[in-house]
C-alpha positions in Angstrom: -47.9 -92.2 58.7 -46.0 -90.2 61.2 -45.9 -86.9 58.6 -49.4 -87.9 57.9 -50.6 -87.4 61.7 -48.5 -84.5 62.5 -50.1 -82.3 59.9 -53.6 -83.6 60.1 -53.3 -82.6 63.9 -53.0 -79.2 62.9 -55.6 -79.3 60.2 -57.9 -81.3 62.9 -58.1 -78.1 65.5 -59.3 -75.9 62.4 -62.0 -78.5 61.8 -63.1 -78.3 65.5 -62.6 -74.1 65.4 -64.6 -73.6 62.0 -67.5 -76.4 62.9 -68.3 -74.7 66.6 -68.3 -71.4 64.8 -70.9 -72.2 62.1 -74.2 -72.9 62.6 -75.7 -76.2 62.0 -76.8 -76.0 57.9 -76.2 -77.5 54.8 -72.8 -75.4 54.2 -71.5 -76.3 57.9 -72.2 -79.8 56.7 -70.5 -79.4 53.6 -67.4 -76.9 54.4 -66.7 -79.7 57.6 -66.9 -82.3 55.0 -64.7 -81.0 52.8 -62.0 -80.5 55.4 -62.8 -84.1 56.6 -61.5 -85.3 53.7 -58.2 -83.8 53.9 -58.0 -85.4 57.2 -58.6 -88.8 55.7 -62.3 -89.3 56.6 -64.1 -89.6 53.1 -68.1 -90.1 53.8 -70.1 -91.8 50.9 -74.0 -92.3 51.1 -76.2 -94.4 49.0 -79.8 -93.8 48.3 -79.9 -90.2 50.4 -83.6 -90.2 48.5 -84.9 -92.9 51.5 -84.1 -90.6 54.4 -87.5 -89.7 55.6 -87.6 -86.1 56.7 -90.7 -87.1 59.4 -88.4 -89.9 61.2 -87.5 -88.3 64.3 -85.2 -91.7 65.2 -82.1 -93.0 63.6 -81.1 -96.2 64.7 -77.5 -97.2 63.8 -75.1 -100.0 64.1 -72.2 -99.1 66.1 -68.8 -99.5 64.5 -66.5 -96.9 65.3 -66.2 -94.1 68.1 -67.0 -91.2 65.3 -70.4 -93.0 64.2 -72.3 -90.1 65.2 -70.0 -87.3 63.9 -70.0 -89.0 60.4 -73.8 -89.1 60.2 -73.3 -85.7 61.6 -71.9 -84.5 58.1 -74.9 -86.1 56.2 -78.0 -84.4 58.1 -78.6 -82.9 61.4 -78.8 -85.1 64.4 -78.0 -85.5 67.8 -76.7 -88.2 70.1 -76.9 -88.3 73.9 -73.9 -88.5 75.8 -74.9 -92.3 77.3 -71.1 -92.8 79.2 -68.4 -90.8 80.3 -68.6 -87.2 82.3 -70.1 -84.0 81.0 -68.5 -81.2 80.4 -66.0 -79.7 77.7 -64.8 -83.0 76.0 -68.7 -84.8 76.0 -69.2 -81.6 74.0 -66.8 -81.5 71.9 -67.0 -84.7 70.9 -70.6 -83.9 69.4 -72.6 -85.8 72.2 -75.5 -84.2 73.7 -75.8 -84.0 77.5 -79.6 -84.5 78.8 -78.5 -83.8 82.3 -79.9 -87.5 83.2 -77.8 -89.6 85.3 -80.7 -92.2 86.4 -81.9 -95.0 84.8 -82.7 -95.6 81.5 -86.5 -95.2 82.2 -85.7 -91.5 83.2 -83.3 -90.8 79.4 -86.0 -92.5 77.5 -88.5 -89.9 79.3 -86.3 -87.4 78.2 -85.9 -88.3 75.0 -89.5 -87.9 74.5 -89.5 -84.9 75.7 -86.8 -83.7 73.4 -88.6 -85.2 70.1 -92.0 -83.8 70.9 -90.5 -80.6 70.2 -90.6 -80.5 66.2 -87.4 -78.0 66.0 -85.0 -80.3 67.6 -83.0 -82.2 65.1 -84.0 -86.2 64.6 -82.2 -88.6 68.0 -79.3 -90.5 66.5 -79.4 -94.0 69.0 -77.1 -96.6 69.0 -78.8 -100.1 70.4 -75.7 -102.0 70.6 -74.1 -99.6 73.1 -70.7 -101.2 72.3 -69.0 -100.9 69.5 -67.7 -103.9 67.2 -65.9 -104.6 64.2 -68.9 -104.7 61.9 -67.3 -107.6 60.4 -69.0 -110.7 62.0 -72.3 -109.4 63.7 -74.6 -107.4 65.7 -75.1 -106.9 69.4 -78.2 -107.5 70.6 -80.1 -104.3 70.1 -81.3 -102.6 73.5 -84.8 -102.1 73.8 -84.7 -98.8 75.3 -84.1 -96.6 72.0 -87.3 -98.2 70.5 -89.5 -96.8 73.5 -89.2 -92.8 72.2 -91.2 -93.5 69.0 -93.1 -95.9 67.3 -91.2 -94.9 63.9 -87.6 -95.5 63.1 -85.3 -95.6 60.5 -82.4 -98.1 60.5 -78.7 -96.7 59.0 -76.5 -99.3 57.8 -72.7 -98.4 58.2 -69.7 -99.8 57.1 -66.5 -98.9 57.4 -63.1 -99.5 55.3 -59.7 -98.5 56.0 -56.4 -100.6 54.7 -53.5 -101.6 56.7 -54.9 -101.4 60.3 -58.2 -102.6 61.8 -61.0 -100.2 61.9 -62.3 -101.3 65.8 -59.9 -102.5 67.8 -61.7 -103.2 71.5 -61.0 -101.8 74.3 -59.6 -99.2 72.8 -59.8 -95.3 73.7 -61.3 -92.7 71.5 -58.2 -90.6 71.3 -56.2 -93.8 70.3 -59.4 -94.5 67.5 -58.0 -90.7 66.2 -54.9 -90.8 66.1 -54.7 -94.1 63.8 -57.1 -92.7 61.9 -54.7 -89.5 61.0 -51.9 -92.2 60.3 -53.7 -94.2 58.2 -54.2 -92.9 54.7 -57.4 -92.8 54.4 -60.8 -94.3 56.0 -64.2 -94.5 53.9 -67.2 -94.4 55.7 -70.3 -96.0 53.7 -73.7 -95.1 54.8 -77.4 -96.9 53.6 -80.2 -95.7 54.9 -82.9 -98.2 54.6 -86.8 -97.6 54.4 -88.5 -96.4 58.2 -89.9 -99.7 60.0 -92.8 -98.7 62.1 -94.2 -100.5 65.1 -96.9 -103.2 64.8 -99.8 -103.0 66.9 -99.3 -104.3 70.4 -95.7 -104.6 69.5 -93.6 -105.0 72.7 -90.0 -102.8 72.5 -88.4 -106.2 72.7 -90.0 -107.6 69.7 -89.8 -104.1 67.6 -85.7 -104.3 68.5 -85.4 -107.5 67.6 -86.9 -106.6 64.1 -84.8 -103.9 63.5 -81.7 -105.9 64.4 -82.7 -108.4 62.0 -83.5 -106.0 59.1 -79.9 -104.5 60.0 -78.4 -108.1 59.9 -79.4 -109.1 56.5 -78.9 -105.0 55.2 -75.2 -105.4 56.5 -74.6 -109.1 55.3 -73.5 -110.3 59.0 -75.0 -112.4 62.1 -77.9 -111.5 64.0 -76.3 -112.4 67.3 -77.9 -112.7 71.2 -74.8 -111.3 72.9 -74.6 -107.9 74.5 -72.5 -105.4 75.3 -72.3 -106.7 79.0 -70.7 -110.3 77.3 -68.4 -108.2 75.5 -67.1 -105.9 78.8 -66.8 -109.4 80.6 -65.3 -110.5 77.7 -62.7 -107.4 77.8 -62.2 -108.1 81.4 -61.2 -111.9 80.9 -58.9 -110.9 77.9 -57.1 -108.6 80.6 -56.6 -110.6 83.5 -55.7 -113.4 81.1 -52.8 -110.5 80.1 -51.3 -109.8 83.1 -50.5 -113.3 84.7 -47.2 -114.0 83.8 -47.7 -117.2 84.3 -50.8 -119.7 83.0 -50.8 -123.3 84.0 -51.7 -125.9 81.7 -50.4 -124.5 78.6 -52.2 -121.1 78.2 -51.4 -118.4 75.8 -48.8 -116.4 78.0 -47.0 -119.7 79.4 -43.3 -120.0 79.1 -41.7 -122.2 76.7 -39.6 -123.7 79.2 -42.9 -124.2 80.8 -44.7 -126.1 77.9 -45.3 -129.5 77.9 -42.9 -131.8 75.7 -44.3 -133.7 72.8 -44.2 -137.0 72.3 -41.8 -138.2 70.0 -44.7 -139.9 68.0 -46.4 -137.0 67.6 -43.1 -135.9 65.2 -43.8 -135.0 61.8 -47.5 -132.6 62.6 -48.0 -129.4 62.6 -47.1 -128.0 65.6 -50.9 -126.5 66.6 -52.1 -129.8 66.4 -49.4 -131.5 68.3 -50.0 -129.4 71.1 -53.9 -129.4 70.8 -53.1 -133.4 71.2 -51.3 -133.0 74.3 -53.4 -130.6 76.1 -56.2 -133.2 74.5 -55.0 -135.7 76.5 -54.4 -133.9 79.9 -58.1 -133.1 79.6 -59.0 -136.3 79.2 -56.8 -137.4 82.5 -59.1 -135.9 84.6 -62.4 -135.9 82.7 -62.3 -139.3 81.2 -66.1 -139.5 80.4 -65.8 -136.4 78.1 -65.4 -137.8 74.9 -62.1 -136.9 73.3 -63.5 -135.1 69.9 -65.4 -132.7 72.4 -62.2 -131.3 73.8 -60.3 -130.5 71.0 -63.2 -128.9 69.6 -62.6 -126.4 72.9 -59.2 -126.4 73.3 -58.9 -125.3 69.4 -60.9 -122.0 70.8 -59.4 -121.9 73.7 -56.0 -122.8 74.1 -56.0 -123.1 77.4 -56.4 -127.0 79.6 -58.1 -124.7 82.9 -60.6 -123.2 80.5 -61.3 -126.1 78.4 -61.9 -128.1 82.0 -64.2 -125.3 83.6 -66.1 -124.8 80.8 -66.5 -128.6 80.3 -67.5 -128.9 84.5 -69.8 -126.1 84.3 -71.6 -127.2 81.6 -70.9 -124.5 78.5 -69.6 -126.8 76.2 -72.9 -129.4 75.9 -71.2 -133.2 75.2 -72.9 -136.9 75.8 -70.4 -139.0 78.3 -68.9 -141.9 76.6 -68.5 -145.3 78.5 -65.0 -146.8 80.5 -64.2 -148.4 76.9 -64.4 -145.2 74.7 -61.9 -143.6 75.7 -59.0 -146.6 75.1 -58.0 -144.7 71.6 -55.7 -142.8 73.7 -52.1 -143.6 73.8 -51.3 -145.8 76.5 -48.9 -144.0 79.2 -45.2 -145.5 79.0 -43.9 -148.1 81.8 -41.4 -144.9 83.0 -44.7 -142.2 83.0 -46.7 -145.1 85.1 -44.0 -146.1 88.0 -43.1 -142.4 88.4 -47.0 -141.8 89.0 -47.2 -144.4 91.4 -44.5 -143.1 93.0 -45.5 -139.6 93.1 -49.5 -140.6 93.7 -47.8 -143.5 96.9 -50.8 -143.9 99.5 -53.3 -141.5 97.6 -56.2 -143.2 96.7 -56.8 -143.5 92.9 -59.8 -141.9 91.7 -63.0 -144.0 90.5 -62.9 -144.3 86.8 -67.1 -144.4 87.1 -67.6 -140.8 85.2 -68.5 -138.0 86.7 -72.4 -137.1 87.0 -73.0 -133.8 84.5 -75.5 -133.3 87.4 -75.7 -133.0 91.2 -78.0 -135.9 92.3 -80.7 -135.4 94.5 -79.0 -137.3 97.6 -76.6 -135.1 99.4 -74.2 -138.4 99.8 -74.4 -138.9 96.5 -73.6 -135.2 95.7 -71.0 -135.4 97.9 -68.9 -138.5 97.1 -69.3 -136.7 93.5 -67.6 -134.0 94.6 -65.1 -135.7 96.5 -64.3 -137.9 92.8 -63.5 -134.4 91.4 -61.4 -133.2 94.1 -59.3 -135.9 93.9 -59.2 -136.1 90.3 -58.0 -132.5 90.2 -55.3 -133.5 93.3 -54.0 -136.4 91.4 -53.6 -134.3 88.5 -51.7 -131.3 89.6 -49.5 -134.1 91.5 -49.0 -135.7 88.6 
């Protein structure tokens, strides 16, 4: 991989040298391609026949940072540069700059402007605006890139590599290249699909959402409702979860000597379930009204007792509270657990076992004894 990287390094600058020296043609296209190969990047396309020549808009799933450049080596087309700073490497990358730095009112005027003139090569848009694995589903699609033209043709893409994931998120560009020179060899299928045009009186919202289903079922994945602002929020949770060297309540990160012990009856299970028990049952300490199936539902995604709690007191995991007696399957706390409770708890007053409202009532001393319930619930816990 190492040899592999080092030489296509070299070969890569004579790419970049012989495809800003051409002119954009069919033997650009396929002297770049070519040399593409050599570096690993083999392009297939199946029924090239269905690419209208009239479709000034290609809409594309986004999988990779080199979406564009790929399509690039099939037929002419241009991207605008959407993120990042212009200049030499927004260039050189193959983005084009537009000069707009407003909102997205002011690109899609712009883009207009750019496909009214009939010489300009055909907009290559990306609605996602993030890229994902391809794997499990699409973004939902912006409704932006469906506002320059009331005809566009969807372009399935897949892409394959062995050993190493093709996406990985968060993820640079440069990183993206240089595992793609290590890596043998990475194929990139493209489908284009028939043009959709828009219905009459068809909003941009409802035309996107068509697309994005037509892409769904062309790509064999889920047509999903999250965007690419979940998945930055996402990205940011995944890194502060990262950097705290220590996470309470059994989160991924937490030290072993940290990590709660398992009950000696619990011997004999897999270890992921024996700790999914455990962290089960500290849940259910301090929400007893949450029934007990709920939680390990969460925790199984989760792994975490905080996160499983907040997302179970803020209402993102939907559950039906179970009565006082429900929740006697679990094990009973030993005599030795109980006095040293007591002893630690002494004159705190134990919390009301009456469950938790899963909404603020409409008295505010009723809202506020329900909030006092929880705060002591949580004080007894950490105590404990």
């Amino acid at each position: 991989g190492l040899c592999l990287l080092v030489l296509r390094l070299f070969i890569g600058v004579h790419v970049f040298l012989v495809s800003c020296a051409l002119p954009d043609s069919v033997l650009r296209r396929f002297i770049v391609r070519v040399m593409c190969s050599v570096l690993g990047l083999f392009v297939r396309q199946s029924d090239p026949r269905l690419r209208d020549v009239n479709v000034r808009v290609y809409i594309a799933n986004h999988v990779t940072q080199f979406d564009h450049n790929v399509i690039n080596l099939l037929t002419s087309c241009n991207t605008p540069a959407l993120n990042g700073a212009p200049g030499f490497i927004c260039w050189s990358r193959g983005f084009m700059e537009l000069g707009v730095t407003g909102s997205r009112a002011e690109l899609v005027d712009s883009l207009k402007v750019y496909s009214s003139h009939r010489g300009n090569p055909p907009l290559l848009l990306f609605p996602e605006e993030a890229a994902t694995n391809g794997r499990a589903g699409l973004l939902r699609f912006s409704s932006w890139p469906f506002s320059v033209l009331d005809v566009v043709q969807p372009v399935a893409l897949q892409v394959q590599r062995p050993l190493i994931t093709v996406s990985v998120a968060d993820s640079s560009w440069i990183t993206e290249l240089l595992w793609t020179f290590f890596v043998p060899f990475t194929v990139y299928q493209v489908r284009w699909m028939p043009s959709v045009p828009r219905r009459a009186e068809e909003l941009s919202e409802d035309f996107a959402l068509r697309v994005q289903e037509l892409l769904a079922m062309e790509l064999g994945v889920v047509s999903t409702r999250l965007t690419a602002a979940d998945k930055t929020e996402h990205m940011k949770r995944l890194r502060h979860t990262s950097l705290l060297p220590f996470a309470p309540g059994g989160c991924p990160g937490q030290p072993l000597a940290a990590r709660p012990r398992m009950p000696s009856s619990l011997t004999g299970v897999a270890p992921e379930d024996v700790q999914i028990t455990a962290m089960a049952q500290r849940v259910k300490e301090v929400l007893p009204h949450v029934p007990l199936e709920v939680i390990r539902i969460d925790l199984a995604q989760t792994n975490c007792v905080d996160t499983t709690i907040a997302n179970l007191l803020e209402g993102r995991v939907p559950f039906f509270p179970e009565s006082k007696e429900a929740g006697t399957d679990l094990p009973a706390p030993s005599a030795s657990q109980a006095a040293a409770a007591s002893g630690i708890q002494g004159s705190v007053a134990v919390p009301s076992s009456k469950p938790a409202t899963k909404q603020f009532a409409k008295s505010p001393v009723e809202r506020h004894l329900s909030l006092q319930e929880r705060k002591r619930a949580l004080y007894d816990y950490a105590r404990r």
